[in-house]
VMD Tcl script that builds the backbone (N, CA, C; Angstrom):
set m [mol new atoms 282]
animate dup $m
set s [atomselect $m all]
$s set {name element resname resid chain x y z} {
  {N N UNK 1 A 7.456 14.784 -20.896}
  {CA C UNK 1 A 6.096 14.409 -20.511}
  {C C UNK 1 A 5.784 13.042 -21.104}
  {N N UNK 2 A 4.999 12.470 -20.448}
  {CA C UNK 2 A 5.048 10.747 -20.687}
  {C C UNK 2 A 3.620 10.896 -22.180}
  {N N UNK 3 A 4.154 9.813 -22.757}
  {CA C UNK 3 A 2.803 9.514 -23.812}
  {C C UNK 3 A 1.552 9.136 -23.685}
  {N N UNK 4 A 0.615 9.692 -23.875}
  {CA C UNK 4 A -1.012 8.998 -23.713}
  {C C UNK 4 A -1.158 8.798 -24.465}
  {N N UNK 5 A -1.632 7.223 -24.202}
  {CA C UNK 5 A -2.700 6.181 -24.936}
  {C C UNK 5 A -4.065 6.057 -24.230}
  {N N UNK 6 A -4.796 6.192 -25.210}
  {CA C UNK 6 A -6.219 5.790 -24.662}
  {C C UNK 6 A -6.791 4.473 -24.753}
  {N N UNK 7 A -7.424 4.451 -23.808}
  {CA C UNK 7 A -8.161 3.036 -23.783}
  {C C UNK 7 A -9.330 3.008 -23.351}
  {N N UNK 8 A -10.284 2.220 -23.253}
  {CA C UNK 8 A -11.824 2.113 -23.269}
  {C C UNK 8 A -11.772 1.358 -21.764}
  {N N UNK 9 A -13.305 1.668 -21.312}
  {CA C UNK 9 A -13.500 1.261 -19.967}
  {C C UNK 9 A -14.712 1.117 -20.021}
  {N N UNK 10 A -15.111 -0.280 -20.039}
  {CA C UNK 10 A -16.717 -0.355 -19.685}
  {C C UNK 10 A -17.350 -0.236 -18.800}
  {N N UNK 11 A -18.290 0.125 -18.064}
  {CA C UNK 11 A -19.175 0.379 -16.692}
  {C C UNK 11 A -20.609 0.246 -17.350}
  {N N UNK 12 A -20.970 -0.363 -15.779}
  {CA C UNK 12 A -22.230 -0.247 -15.997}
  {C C UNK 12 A -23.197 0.795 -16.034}
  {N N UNK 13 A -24.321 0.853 -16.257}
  {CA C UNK 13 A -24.991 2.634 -16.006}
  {C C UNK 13 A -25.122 3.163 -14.884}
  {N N UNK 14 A -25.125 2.339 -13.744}
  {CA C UNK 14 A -24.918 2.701 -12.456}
  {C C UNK 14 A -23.947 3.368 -12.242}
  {N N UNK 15 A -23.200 2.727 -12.416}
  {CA C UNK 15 A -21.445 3.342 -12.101}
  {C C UNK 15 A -20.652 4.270 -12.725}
  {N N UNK 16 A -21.780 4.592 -14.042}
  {CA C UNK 16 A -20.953 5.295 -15.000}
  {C C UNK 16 A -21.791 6.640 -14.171}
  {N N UNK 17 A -23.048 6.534 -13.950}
  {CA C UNK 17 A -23.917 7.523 -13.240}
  {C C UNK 17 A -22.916 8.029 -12.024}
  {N N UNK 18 A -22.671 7.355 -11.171}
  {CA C UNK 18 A -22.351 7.691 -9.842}
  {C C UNK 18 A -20.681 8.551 -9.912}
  {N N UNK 19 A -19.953 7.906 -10.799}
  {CA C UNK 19 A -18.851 8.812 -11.425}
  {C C UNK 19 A -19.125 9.978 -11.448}
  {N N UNK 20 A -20.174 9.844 -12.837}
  {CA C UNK 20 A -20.699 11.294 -13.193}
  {C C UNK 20 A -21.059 12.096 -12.148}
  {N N UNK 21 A -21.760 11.632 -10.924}
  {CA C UNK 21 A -22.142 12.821 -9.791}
  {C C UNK 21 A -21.097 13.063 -9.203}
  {N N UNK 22 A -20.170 12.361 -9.203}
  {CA C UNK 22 A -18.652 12.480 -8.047}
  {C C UNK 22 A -17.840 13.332 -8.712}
  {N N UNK 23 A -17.927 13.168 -10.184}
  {CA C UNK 23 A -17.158 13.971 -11.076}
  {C C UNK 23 A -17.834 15.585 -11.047}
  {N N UNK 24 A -19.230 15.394 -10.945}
  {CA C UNK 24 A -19.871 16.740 -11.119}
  {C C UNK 24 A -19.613 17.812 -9.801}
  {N N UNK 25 A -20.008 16.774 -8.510}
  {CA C UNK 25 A -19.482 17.237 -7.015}
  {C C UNK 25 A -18.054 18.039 -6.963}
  {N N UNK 26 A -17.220 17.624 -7.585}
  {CA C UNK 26 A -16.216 17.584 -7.691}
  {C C UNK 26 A -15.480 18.425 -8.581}
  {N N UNK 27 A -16.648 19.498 -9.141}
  {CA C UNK 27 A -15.826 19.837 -10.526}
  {C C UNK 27 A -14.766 19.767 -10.800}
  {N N UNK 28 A -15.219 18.256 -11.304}
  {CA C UNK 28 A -13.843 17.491 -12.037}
  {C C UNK 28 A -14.706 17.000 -13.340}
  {N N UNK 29 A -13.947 16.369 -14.045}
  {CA C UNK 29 A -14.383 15.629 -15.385}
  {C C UNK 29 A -14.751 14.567 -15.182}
  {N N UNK 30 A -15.575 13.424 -15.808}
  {CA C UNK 30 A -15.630 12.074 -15.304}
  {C C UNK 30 A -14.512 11.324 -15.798}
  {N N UNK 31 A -13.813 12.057 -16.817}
  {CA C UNK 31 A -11.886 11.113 -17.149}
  {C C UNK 31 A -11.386 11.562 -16.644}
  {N N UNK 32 A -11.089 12.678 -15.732}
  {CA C UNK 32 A -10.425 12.709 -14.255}
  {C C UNK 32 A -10.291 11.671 -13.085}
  {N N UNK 33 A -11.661 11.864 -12.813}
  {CA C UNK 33 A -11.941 10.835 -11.819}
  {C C UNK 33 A -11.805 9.847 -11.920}
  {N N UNK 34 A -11.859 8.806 -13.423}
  {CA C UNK 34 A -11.646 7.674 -13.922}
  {C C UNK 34 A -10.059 7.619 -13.513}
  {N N UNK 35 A -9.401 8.260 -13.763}
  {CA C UNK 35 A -7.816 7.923 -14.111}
  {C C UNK 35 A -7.245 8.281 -12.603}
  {N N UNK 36 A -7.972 9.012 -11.852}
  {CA C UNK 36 A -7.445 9.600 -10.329}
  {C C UNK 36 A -7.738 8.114 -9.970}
  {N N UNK 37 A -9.245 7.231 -9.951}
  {CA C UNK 37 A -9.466 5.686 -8.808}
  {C C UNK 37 A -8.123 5.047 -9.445}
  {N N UNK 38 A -8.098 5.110 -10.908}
  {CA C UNK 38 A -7.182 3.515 -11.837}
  {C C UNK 38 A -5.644 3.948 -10.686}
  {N N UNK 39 A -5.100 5.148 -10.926}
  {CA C UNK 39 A -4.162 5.501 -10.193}
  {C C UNK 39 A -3.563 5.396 -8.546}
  {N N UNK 40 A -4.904 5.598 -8.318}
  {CA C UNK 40 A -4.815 5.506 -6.389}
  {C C UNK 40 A -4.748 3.797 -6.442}
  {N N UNK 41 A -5.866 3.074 -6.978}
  {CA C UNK 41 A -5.788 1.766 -7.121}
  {C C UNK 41 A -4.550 0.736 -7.525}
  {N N UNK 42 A -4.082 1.451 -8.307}
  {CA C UNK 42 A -2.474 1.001 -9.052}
  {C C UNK 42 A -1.187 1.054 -8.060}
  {N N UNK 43 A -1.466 2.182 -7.294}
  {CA C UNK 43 A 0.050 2.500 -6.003}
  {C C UNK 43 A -0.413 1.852 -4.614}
  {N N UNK 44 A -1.443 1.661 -4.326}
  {CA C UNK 44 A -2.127 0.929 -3.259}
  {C C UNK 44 A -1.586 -0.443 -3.807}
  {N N UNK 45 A -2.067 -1.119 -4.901}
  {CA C UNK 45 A -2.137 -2.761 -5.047}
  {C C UNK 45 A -0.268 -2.667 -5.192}
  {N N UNK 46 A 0.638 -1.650 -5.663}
  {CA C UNK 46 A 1.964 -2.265 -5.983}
  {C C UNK 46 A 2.429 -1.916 -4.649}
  {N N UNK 47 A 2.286 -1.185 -3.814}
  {CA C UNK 47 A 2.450 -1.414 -2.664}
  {C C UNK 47 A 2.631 -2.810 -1.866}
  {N N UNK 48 A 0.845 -2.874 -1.848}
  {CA C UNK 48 A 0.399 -4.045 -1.028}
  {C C UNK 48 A 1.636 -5.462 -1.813}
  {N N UNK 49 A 1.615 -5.319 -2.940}
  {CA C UNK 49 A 2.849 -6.373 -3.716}
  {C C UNK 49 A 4.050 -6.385 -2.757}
  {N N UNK 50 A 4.242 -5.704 -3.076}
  {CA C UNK 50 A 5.962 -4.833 -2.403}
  {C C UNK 50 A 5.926 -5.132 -1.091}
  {N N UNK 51 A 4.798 -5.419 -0.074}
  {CA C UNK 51 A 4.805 -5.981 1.297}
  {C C UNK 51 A 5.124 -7.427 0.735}
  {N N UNK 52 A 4.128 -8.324 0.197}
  {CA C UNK 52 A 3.947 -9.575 0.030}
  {C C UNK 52 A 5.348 -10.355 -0.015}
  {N N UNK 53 A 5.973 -9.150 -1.206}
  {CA C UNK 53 A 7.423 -10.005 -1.800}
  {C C UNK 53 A 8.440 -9.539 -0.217}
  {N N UNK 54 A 8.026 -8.589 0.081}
  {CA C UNK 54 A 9.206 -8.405 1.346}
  {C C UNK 54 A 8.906 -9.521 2.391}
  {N N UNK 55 A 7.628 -9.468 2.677}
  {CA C UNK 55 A 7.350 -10.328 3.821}
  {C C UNK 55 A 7.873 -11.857 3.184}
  {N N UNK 56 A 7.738 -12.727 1.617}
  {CA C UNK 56 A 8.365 -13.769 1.502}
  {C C UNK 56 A 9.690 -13.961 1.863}
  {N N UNK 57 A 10.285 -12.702 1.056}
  {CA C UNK 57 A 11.588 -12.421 1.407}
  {C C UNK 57 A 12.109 -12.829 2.796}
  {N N UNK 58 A 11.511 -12.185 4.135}
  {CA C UNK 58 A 12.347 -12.287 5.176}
  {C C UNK 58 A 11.384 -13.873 5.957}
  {N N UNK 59 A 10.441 -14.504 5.165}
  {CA C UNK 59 A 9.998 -15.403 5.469}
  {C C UNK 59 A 11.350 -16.180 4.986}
  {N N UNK 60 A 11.937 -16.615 3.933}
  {CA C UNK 60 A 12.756 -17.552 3.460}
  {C C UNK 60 A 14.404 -16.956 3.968}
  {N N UNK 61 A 14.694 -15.515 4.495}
  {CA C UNK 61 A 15.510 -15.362 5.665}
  {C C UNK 61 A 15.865 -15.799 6.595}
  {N N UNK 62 A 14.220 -16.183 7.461}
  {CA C UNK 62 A 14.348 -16.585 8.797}
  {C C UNK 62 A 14.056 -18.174 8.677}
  {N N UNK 63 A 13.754 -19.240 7.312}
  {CA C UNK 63 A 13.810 -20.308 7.308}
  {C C UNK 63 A 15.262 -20.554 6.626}
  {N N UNK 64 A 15.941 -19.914 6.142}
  {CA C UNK 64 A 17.677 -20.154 6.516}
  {C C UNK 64 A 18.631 -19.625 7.458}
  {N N UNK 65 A 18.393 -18.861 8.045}
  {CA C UNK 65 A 19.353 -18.410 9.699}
  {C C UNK 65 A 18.286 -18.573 10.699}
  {N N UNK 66 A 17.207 -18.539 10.348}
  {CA C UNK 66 A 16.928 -18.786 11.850}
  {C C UNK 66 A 16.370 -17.390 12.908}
  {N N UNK 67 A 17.152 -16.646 12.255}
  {CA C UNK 67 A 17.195 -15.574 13.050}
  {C C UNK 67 A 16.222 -14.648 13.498}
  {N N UNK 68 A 15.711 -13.712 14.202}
  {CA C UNK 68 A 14.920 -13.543 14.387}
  {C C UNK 68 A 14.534 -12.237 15.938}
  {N N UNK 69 A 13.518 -11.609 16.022}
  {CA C UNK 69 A 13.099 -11.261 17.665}
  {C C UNK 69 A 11.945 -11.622 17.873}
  {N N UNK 70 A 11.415 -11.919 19.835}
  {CA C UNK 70 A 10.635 -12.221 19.724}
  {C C UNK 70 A 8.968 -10.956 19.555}
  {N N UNK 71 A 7.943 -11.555 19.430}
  {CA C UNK 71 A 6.819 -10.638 19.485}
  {C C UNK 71 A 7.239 -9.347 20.215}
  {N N UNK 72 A 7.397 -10.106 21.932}
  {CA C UNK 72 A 7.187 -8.869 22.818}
  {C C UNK 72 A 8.778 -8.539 23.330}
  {N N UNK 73 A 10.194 -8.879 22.336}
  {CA C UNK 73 A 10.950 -7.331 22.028}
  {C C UNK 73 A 10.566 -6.638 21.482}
  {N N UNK 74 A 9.794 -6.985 20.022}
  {CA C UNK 74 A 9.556 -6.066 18.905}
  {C C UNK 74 A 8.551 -4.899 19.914}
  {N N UNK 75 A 7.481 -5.358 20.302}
  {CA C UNK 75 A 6.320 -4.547 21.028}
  {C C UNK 75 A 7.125 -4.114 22.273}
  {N N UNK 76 A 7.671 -4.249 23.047}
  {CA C UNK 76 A 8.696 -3.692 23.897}
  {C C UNK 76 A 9.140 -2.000 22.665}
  {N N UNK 77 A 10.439 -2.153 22.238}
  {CA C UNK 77 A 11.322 -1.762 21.781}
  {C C UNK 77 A 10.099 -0.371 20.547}
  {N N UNK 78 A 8.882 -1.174 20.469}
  {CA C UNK 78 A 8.028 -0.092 19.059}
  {C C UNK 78 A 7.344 0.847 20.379}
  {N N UNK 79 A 6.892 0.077 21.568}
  {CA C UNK 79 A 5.799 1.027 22.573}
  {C C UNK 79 A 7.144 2.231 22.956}
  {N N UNK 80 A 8.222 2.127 23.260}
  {CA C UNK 80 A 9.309 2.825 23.368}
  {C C UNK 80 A 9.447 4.076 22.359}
  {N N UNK 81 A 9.890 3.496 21.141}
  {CA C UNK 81 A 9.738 4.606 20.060}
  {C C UNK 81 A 8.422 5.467 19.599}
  {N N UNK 82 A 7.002 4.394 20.343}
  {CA C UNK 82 A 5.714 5.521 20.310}
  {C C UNK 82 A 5.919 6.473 21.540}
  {N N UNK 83 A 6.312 6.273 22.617}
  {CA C UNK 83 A 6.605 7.515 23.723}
  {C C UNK 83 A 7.765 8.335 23.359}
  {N N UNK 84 A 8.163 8.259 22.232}
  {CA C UNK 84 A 8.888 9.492 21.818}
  {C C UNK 84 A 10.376 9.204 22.729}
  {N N UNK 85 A 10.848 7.885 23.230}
  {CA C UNK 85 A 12.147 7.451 23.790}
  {C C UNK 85 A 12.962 6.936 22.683}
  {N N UNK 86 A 14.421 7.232 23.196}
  {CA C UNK 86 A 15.331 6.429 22.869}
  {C C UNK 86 A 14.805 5.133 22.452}
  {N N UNK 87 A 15.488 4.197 21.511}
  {CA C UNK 87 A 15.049 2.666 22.119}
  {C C UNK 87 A 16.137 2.162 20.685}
  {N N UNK 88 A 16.679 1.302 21.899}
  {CA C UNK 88 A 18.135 0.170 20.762}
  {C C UNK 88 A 17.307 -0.758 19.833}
  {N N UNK 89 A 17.545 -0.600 18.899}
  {CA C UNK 89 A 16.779 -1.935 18.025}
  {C C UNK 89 A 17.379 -3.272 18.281}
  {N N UNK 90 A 16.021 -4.320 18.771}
  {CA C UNK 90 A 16.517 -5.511 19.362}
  {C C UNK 90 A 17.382 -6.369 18.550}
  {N N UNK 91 A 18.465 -7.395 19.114}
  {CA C UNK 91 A 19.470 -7.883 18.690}
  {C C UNK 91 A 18.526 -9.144 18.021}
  {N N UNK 92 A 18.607 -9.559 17.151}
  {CA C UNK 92 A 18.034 -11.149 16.094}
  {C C UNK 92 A 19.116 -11.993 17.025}
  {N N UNK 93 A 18.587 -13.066 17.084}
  {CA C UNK 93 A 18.867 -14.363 18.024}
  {C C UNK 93 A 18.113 -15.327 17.358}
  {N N UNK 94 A 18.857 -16.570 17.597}
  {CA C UNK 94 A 18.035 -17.482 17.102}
  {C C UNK 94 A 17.688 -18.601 18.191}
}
mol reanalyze $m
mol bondsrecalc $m
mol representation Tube
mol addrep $m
């Protein structure tokens, strides 16, 4: 089981209020709910990272080969796989 450390979190009284009712709604704790947003917030933003660096990634891919499909194979070849068809993944061309 991983180690807890605690740490402090300031809010305003508003927010510490509105916790408290979400926490109460919820019978949950308000350090539940605190650590459930920090958490959802934490795998959402390393996510959204994890696009950024991929998308540089195949940005500095396709500014050394070149390579590539256009818009409407990709939208061709994806409307295919939404009707539940077969569909060849398009060939990169440059």
């Amino acid at each position: 089981m991983p180690t807890l450390v605690t740490t402090s979190l300031k809010l305003d009284n508003t927010m510490k209020e509105r916790v408290h009712r979400l926490a109460a709604a919820r019978r949950r704790s308000p350090h539940w709910v605190m650590r459930e947003a920090v958490e959802q917030y934490v795998e959402r933003e390393e996510k959204r990272e994890q696009l950024r660096q991929d998308a540089l990634a195949a940005w500095a891919d396709y500014q050394t080969t070149g390579l590539h499909v256009t818009a409407d194979e990709a939208d061709t070849w994806l409307a295919k796989l939404e009707a539940g068809k077969r569909a060849v993944v398009p060939k990169c061309h440059v």
